[in-house]
C-alpha positions as CSV (number, residue, x, y, z in Angstrom):
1,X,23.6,-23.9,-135.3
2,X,22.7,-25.6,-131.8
3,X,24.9,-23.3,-130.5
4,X,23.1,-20.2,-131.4
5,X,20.0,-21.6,-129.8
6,X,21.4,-22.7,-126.4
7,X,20.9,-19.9,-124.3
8,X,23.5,-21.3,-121.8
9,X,26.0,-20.8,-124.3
10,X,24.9,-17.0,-125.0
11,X,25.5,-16.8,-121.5
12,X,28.7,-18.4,-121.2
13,X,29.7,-16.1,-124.6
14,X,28.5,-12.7,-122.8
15,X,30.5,-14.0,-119.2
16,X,33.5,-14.4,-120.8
17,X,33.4,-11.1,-122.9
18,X,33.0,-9.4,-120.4
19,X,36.1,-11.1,-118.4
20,X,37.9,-10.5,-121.4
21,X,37.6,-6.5,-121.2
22,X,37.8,-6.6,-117.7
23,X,41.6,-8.6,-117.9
24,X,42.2,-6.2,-121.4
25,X,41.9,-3.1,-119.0
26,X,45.5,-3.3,-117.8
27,X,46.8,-4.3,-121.2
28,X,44.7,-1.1,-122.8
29,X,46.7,1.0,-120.1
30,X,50.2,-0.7,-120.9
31,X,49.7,0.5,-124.9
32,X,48.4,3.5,-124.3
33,X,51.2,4.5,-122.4
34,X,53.5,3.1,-125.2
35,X,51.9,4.3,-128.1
36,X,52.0,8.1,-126.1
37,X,55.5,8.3,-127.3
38,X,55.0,7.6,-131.0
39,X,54.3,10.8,-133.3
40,X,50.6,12.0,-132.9
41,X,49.7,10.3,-136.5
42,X,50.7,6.9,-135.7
43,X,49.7,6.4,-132.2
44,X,46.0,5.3,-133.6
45,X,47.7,2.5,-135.7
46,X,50.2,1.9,-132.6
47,X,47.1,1.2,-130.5
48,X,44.9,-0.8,-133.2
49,X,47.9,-3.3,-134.1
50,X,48.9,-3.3,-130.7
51,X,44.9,-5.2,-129.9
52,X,45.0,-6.9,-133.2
53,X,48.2,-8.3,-131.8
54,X,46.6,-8.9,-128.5
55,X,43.8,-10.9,-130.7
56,X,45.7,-13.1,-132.8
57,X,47.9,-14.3,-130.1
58,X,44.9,-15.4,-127.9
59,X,43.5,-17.3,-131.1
60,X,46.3,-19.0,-131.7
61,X,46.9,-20.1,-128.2
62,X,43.0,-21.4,-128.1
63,X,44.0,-23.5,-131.2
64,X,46.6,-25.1,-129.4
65,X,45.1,-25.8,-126.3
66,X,47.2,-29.0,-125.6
67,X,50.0,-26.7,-125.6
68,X,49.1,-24.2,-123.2
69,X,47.8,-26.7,-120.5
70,X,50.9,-28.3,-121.3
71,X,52.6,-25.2,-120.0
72,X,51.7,-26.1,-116.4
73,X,53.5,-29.0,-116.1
74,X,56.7,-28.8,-114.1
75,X,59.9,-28.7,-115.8
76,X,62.5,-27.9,-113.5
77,X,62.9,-27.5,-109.9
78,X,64.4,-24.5,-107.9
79,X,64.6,-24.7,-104.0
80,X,62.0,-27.1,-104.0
81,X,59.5,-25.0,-106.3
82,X,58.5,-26.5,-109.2
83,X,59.0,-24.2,-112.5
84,X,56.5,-24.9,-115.1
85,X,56.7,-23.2,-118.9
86,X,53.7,-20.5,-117.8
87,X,55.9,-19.8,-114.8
88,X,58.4,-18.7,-116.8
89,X,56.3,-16.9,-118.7
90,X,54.7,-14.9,-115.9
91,X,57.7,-14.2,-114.2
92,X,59.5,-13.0,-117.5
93,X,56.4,-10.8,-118.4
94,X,55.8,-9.3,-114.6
95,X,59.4,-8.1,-114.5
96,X,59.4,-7.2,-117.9
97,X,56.4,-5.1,-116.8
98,X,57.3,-3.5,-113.6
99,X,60.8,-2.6,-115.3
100,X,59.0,-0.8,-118.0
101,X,56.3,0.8,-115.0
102,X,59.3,1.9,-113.2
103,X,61.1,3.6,-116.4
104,X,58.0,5.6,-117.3
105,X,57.5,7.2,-113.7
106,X,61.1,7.8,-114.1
107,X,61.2,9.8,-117.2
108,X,57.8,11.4,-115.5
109,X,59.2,12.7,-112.4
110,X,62.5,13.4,-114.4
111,X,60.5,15.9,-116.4
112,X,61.0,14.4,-120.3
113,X,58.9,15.7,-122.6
114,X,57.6,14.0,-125.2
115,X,56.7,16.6,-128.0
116,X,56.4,16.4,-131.9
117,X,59.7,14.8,-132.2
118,X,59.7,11.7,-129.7
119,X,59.2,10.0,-132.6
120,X,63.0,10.0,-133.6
121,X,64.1,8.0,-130.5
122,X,60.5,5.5,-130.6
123,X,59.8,3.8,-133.8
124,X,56.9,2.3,-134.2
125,X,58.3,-1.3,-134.3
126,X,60.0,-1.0,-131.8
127,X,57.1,-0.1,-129.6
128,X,55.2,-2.9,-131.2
129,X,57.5,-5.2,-129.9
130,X,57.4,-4.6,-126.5
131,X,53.7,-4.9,-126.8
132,X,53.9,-8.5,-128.4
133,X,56.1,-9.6,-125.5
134,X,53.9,-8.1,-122.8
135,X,51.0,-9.6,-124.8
136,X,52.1,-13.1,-124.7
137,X,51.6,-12.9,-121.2
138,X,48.0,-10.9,-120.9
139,X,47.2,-13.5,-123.3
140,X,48.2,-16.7,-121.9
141,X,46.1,-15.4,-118.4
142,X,43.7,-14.8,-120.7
143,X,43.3,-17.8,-122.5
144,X,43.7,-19.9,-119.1
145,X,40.6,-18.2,-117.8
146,X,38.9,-19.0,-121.2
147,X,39.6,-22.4,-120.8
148,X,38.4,-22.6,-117.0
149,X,34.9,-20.8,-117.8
150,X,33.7,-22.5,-121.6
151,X,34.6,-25.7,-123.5
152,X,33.6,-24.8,-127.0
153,X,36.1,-23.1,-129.1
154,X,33.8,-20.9,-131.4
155,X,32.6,-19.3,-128.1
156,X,36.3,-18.4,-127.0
157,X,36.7,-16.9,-130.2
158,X,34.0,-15.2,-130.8
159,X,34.3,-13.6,-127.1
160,X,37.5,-13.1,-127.9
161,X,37.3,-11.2,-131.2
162,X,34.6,-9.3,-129.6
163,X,36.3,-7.9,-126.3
164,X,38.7,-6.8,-128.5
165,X,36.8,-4.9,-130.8
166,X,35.1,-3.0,-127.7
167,X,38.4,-2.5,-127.0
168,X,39.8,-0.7,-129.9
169,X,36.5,1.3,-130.2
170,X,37.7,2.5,-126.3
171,X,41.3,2.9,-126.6
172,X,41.6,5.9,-127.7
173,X,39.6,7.9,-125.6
174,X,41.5,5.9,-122.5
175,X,44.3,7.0,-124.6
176,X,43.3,10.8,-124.7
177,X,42.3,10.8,-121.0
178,X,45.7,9.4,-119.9
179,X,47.8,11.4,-121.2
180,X,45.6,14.8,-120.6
181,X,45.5,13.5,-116.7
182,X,49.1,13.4,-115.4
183,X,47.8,11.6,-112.2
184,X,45.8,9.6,-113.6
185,X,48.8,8.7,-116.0
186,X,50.7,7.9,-112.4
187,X,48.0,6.3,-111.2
188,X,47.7,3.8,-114.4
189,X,51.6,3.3,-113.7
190,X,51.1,2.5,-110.7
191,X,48.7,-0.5,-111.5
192,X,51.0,-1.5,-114.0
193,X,53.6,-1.9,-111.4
194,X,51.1,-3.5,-108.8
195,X,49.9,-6.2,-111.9
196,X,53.8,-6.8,-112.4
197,X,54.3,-7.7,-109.0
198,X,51.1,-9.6,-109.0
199,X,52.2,-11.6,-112.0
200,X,56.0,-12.2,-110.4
201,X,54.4,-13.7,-107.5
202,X,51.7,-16.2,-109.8
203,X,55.2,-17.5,-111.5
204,X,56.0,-18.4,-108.1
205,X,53.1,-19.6,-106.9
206,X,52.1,-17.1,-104.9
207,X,48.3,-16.1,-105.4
208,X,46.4,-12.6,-105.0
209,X,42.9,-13.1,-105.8
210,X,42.1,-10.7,-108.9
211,X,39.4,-9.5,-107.4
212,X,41.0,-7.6,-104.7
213,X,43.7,-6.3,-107.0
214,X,40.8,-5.1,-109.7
215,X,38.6,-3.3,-106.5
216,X,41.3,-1.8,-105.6
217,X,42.0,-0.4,-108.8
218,X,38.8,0.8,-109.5
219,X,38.8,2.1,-106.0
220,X,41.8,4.4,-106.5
221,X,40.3,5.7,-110.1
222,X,37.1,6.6,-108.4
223,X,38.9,8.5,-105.7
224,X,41.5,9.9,-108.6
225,X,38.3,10.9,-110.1
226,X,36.6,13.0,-107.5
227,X,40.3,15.0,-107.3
228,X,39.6,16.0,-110.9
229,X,36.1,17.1,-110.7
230,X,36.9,19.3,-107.4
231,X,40.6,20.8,-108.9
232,X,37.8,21.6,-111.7
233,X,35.2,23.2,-109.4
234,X,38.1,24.8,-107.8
235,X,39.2,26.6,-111.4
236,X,35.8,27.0,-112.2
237,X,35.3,29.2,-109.1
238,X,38.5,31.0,-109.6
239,X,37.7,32.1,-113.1
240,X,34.3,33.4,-111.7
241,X,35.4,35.2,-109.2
242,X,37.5,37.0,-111.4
């Protein structure tokens, strides 16, 4: 109860949900892009279990703190660069992450078309497992950042549990807008492979502030943005004209 009346921790808790949508952005993306090639009528549950997934993993990680500050402690060397167990994780993740970037813009510029039937090549497990293995490492930069900004628990959690709610409610209009803007589609590929590469060089200790990666991500969308509304004006005109 002395935590619902400390307004610094209703601060903290409203911080740190906010951080928690903000670093769910790119993981939001990375399903929605999955979950594109299921069947129309399980995409929804794709992208629900997919954050649920997301969810539980972050929990468990906050309940076994020890652990995960563990993971920053060396355990082997390589050319003189210590590699801890989250460096193995990042490094694992980022190129799992730019391989899978790099296969979509593939099968984009290569012209596949996913119709009513992709669903016989993607199952829905299958799909789902790539998302838990990308989410074990959204969630461990997650949970670092957690740790960094509150020390209470129940306030991790709840912020937790809530960014990720906001984020289900979202998905699936960032779903629907993805796929019905190839460019922005590229665009979100892009990032994916730009956060890859970002996450490679973390594993080896090399550091890109995330607020220069995220401003430049939302400066791209805005420009992407302003292309759409003027190709619209453009039809818009066309079709009166006529």
């Amino acid at each position: 109860m002395e935590l619902l009346y400390n307004p610094e921790i209703w601060a903290a808790f409203a911080t740190l949900t906010v951080l928690e949508i903000v670093l769910g952005i790119d993981n939001i993306i990375f399903i929605s892009i999955l979950t594109s090639r299921l069947p129309p009528e399980q995409q929804s549950t794709g992208r629900n279990v997919g954050l649920a997934l997301a969810m539980v993993m972050r929990i468990l990680l906050l309940l076994s703190l020890s652990w995960v500050m563990g993971l920053t402690a060396d355990l082997f060397a390589v050319a003189g660069q210590g590699i801890s167990g989250r460096d193995i994780i990042l490094l694992a993740g980022g190129a799992f992450l730019m391989a899978k970037a790099t296969r979509e813009v593939h099968n984009a510029l290569e012209g596949e078309v996913h119709e009513g039937n992709a669903g016989t090549s993607v199952t829905l497990m299958g799909v789902l497992t790539q998302i838990a293995i990308i989410d074990m490492v959204f969630s461990l930069d997650s949970v670092i950042t957690a740790v960094g900004l509150v020390k209470e628990v129940p306030v991790m959690v709840a912020a937790i549990v809530t960014s990720v709610v906001v984020m289900m409610v979202a998905a699936g209009s960032i779903s629907r807008f993805v796929e019905d803007h190839p460019t922005v589609k590229m665009l979100a590929l892009a990032f994916l492979l730009m956060i890859g590469l970002t996450l490679v060089g973390e594993g080896l200790d090399i550091h890109t502030p995330k607020g220069y990666i995220y401003f430049a991500m939302a400066f791209s969308f805005g420009v992407e943005i302003l292309n759409i509304r003027a190709k619209r004006r453009r039809e818009d005109h066309v079709v009166l004209r006529k």
